[in-house]
C-alpha positions in Angstrom: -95.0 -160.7 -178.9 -95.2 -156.9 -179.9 -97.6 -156.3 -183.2 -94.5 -153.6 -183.8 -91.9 -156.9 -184.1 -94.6 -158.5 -186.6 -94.1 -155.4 -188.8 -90.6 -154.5 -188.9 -90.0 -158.2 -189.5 -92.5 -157.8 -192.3 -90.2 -155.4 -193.7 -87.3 -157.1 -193.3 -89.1 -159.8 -195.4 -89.4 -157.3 -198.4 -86.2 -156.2 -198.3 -84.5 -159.5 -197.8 -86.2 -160.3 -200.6 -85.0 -158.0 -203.0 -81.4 -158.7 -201.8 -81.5 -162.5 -202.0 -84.1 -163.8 -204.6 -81.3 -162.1 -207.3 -79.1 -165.2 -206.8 -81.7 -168.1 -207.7 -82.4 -166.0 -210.9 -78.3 -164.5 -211.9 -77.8 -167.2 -215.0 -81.7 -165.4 -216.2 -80.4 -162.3 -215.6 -77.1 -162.6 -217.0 -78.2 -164.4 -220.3 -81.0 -161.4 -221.0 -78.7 -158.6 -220.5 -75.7 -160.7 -222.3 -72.9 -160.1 -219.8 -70.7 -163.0 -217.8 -71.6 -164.3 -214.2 -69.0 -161.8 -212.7 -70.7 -158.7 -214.3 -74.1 -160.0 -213.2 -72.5 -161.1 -209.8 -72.4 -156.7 -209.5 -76.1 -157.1 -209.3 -75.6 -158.6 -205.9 -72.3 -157.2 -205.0 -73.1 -153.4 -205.8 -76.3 -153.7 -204.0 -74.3 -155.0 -200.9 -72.2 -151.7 -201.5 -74.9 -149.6 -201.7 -76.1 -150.8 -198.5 -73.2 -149.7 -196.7 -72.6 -146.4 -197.9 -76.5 -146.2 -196.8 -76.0 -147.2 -193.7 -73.8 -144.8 -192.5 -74.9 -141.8 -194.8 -78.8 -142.2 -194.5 -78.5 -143.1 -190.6 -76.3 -140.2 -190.0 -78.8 -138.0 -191.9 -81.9 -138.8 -189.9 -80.8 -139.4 -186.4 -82.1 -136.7 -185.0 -85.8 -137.8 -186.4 -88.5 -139.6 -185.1 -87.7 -143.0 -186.0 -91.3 -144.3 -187.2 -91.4 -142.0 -190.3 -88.0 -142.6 -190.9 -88.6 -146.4 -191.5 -91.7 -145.4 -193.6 -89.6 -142.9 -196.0 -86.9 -145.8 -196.4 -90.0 -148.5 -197.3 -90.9 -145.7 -200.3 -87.3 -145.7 -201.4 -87.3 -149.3 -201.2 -90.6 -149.5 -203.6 -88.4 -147.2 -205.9 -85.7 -149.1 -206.7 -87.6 -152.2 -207.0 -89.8 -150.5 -209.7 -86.9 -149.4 -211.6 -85.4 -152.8 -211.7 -88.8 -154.4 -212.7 -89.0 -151.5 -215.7 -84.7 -151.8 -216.6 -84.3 -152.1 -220.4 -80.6 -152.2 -220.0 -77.5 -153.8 -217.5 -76.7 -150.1 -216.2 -80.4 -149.4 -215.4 -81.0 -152.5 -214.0 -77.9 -152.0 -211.7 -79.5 -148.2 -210.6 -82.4 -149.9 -209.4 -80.5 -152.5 -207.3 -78.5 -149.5 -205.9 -81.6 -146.6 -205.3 -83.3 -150.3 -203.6 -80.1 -150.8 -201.3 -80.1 -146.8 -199.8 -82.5 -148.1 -197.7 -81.7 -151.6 -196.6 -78.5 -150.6 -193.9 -80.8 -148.0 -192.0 -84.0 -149.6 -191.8 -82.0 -152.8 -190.4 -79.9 -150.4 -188.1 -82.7 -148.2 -186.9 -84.8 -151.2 -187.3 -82.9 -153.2 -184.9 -82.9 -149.9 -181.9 -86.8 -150.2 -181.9 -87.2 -153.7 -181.9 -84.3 -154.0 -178.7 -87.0 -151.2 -177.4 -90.2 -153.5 -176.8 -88.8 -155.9 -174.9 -86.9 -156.5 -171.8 -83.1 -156.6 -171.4 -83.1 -160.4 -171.6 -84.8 -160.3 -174.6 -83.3 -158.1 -177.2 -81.5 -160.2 -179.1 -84.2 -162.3 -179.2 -86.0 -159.6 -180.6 -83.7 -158.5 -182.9 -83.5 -162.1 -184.0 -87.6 -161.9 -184.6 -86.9 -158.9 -186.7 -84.3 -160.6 -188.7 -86.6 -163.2 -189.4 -88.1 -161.2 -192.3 -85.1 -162.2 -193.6 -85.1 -165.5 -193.1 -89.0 -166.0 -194.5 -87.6 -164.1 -197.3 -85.4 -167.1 -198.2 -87.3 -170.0 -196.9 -90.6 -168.7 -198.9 -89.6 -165.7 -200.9 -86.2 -166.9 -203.0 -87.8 -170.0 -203.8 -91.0 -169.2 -205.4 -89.6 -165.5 -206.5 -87.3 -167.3 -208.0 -89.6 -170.1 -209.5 -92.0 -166.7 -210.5 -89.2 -165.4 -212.5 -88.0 -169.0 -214.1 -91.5 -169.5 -215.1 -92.8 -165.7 -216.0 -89.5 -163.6 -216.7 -87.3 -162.3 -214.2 -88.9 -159.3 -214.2 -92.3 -160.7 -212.5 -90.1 -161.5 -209.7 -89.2 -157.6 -208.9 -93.1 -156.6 -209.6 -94.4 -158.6 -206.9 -91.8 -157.7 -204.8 -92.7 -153.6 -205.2 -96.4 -154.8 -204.3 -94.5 -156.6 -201.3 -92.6 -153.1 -200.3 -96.3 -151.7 -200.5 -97.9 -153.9 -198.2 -94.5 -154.0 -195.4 -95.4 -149.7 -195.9 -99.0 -150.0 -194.6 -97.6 -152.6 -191.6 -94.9 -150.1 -190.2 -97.6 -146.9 -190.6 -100.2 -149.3 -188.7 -98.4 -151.4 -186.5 -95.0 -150.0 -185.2 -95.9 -147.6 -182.1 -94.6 -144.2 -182.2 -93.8 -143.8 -178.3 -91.0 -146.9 -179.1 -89.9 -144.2 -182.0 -88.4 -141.2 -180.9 -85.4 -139.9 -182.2 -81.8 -140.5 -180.9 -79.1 -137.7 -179.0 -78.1 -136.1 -182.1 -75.0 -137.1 -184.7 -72.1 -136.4 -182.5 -73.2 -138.3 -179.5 -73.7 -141.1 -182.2 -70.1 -141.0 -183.9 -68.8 -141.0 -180.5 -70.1 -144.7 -180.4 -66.9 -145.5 -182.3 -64.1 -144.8 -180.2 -64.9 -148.0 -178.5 -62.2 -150.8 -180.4 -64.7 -153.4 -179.0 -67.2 -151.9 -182.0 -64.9 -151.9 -184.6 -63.7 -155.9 -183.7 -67.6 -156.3 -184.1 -68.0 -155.1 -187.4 -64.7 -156.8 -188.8 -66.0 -159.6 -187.6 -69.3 -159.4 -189.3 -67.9 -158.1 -193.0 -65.3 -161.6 -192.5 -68.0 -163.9 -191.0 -71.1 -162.9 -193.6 -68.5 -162.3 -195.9 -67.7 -165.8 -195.5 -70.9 -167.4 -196.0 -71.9 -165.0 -199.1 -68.4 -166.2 -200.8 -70.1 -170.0 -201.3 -73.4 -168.2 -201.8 -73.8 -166.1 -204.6 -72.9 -168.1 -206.9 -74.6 -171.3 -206.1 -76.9 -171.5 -208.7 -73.9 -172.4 -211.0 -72.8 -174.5 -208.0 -75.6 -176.6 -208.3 -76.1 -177.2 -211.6 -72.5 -177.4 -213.3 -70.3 -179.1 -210.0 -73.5 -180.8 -208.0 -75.6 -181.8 -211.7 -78.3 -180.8 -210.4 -81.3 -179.2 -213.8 -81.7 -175.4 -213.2 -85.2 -175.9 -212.3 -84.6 -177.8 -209.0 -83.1 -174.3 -207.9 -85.5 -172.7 -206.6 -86.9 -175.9 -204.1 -83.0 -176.6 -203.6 -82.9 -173.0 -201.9 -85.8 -173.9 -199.7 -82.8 -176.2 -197.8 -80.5 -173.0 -197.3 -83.7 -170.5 -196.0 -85.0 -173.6 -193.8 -81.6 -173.1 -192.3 -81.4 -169.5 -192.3 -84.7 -169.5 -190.3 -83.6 -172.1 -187.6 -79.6 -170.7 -187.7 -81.7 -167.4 -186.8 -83.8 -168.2 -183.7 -81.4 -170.3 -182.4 -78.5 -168.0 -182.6 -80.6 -165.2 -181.0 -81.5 -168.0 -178.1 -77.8 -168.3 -177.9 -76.6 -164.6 -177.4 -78.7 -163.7 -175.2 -77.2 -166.6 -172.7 -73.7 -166.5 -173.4 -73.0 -163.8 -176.5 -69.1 -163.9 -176.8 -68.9 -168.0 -176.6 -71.8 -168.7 -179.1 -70.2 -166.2 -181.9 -67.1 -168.5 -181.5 -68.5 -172.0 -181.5 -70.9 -170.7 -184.6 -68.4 -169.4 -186.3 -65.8 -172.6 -185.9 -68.8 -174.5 -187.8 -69.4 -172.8 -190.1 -65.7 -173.2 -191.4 -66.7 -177.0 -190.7 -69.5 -176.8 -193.0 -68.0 -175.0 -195.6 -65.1 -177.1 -196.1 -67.3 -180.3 -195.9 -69.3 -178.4 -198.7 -66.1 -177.8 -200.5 -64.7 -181.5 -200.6 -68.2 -182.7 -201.1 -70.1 -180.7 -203.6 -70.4 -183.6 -206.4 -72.1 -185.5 -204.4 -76.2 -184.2 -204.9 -77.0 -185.5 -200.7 -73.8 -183.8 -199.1 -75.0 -181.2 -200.9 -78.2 -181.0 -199.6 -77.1 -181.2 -196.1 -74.3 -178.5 -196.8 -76.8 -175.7 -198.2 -79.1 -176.3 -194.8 -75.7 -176.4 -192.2 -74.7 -173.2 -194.4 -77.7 -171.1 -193.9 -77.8 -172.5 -190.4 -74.3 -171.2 -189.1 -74.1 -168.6 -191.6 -77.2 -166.9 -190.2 -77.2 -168.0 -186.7 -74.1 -165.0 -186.3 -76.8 -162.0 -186.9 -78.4 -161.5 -183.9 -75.2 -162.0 -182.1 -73.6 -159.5 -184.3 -75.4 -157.0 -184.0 -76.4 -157.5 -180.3 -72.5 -157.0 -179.6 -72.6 -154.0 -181.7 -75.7 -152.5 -180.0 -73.7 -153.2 -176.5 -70.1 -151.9 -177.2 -71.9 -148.5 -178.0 -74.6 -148.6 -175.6 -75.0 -144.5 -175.0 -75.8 -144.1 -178.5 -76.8 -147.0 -180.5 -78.4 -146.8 -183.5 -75.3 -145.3 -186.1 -73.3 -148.3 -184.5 -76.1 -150.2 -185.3 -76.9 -149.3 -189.0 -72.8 -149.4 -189.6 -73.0 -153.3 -188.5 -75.7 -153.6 -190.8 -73.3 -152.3 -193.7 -70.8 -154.2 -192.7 -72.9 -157.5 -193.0 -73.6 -156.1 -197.0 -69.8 -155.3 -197.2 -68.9 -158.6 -196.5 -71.5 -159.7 -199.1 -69.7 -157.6 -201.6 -66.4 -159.0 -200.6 -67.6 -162.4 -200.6 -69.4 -162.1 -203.9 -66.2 -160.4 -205.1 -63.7 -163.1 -204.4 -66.0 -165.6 -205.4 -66.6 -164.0 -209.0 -62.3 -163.7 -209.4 -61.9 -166.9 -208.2 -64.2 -168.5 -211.2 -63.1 -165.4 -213.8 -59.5 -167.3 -212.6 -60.3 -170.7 -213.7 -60.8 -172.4 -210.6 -63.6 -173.9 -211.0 -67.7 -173.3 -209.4 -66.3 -174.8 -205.9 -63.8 -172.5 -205.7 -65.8 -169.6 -203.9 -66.9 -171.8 -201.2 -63.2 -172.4 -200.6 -62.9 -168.8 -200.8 -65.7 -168.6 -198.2 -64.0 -171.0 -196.0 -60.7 -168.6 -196.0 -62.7 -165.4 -195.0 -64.6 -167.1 -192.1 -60.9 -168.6 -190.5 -60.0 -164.7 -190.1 -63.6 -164.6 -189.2 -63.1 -166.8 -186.0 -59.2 -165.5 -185.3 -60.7 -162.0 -184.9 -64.0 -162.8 -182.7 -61.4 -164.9 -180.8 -59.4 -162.1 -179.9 -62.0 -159.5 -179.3 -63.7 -162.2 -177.0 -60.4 -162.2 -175.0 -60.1 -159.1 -174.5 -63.6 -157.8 -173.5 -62.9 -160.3 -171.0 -59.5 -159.2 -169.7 -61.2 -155.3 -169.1 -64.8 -156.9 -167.8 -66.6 -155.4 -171.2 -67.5 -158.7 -172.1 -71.5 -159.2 -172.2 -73.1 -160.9 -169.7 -76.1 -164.0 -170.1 -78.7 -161.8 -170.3 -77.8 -159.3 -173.1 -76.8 -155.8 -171.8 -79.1 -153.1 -171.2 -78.4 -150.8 -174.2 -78.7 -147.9 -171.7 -75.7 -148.8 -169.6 -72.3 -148.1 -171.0 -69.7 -150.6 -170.9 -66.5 -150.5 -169.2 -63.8 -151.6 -172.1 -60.9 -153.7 -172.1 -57.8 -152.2 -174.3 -57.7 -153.0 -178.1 -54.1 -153.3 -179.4 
């Protein structure tokens, strides 16, 4: 394996992190700045904003530099915003460091994901993507549990402190490990906007804001899930999470495994369970062992869609990947957003803490209907991606998107 992969996935760790470990500690959060779930749910949900419009306008912005410094200046904004959270006094500062903390997550992901598809063969870049990605997936098996134990135990704010030293330390491994020839910048803006004339790109990222979008509708608010529908004390949170990062770890290598033999058909057949799952989750969350199984099946399918995701991205804009690529990444934090959104009316409605993993289950139907339909027709035009994963260099005949 590529010490570079070790590094950016040691970033990924950091900033999956900062975007997860939130929702273990929301009911701390919310009680210490005296506002309701759905105004601390904006802790999660603006982030995810801010992630998007970062994505496109900070990737835009630095296309046409070397991609190594780049990643390095995006770790140092990263520190920032965690440092301001740990220091908030108030709910409006609190949410300026979640949002200066989010500018960086869409690009380093996007550009992140162009380097790491750069060290290894064409057979293996969603698998290496996937490697990347499993910072993120660390972050939630390891990271959300004890950060959020850390803040439970020592204040919420702890929990942001040792995640700045953590944004320190993923800093030193980009400078040290990432090599600079696997760096160098792309073709300029234009060439990159030109990426999204293709309709196959823009099926891509629907489908990721619906599919994540999906899972994060059941998600962020399944600390009250737990405790007030499942009965389970607030201090089993934290080792209850362990479940859903065990199966975003496994969800991720295996779904990587699975795009690069056949991309199209395992985005379908992952995304048709995790409807399944969160249904079953649905119907099933008094029950304290269908729960259990349901957080680990949710992180599984919900998380197996990434590499996937963004592989088909990376491929339906092959010439000039890497704006493509750090859109897709917004449009996985959009979804968040929109998830985290419906989920917070849906409880500010009355119905109830199961009610946004219904609401997930909607979002992931139109999910599957849309990958459906952009499967289809990459197949009718020959676009469709073959075993193997694409060479990113070769550009993609198309079929027509009505």
């Amino acid at each position: 394996m590529p010490a570079g992969l070790i590094a950016l996935a040691l970033g990924g760790f950091g900033i999956g992190l900062t975007e997860f470990v939130i929702m273990g500690l929301l009911p701390e959060v919310a009680a210490d700045f005296q506002v309701s779930e759905a105004s601390a749910g904006w802790f999660i949900s603006g982030y995810a904003l801010s992630v998007t419009v970062g994505a496109l306008l900070v990737t835009a912005a630095v296309t046409r530099l070397p991609r190594k410094p780049v990643l390095i200046g995006l770790l140092v904004l990263f520190i920032a915003g965690n440092f301001l959270s740990a220091i908030a006094d108030s709910y409006t500062a609190m949410l300026i460091g979640r949002i200066v903390a989010a500018l960086c997550h869409g690009a380093f992901f996007g550009i992140g994901s162009v380097v790491a598809a750069s060290l290894v063969p064409a057979h293996k870049k969603a698998a290496a993507i996937a490697i990347m990605f499993t910072g993120l997936t660390a972050a939630n098996v390891l990271g959300v549990p004890f950060g959020t134990l850390l803040g439970q135990n020592f204040g919420w704010r702890s929990t942001f402190w040792a995640i700045t030293v953590i944004g320190v330390v993923a800093l030193l491994g980009i400078a040290l490990m990432v090599p600079k020839a696997s760096t160098e910048p792309t073709n300029g803006l234009r060439s990159e906007l030109g990426a999204f004339k293709s309709g196959q790109v823009w099926l891509s990222i629907i489908v990721t804001i619906l599919g994540f979008g999906g899972m994060f509708g059941a998600f962020t608010y399944i600390a009250f899930t737990l405790t007030e529908v499942s009965g389970f004390q607030s201090s089993a949170v934290p080792w209850l999470l362990v479940l859903f990062g065990g199966g975003l770890f496994v969800g991720n290598f295996l779904g990587g495994k699975a795009a690069d033999k056949a991309l199209d058909k395992s985005l379908v057949v992952i995304l048709a369970g995790l409807v399944v799952v969160l249904v079953f989750f649905a119907l099933t969350a008094s029950n304290s062992i269908a729960t259990l199984i349901s957080l680990a099946l949710m992180g599984g399918f919900g998380f197996a869609t990434v590499p996937g995701l963004q592989m088909r991205v990376m491929h339906f804009a092959s010439a000039a990947p890497t704006l493509a690529s750090g859109a897709n990444i917004g449009a996985f934090n959009l979804g968040n957003a929109l998830g985290a959104w419906l989920g917070g009316v849906t409880i500010t409605a009355g119905l109830g803490y199961t009610s946004p993993i219904w609401a997930g289950a909607g979002i992931t139907v139109a999910a599957l209907l849309v990958m459906v339909f952009a499967a289809a027709a990459a197949k009718r035009g020959g676009a469709v991606a073959p075993a193997g994963t694409p060479d990113v260099e070769r550009e993609p005949r198309e079929a027509p998107v009505a």
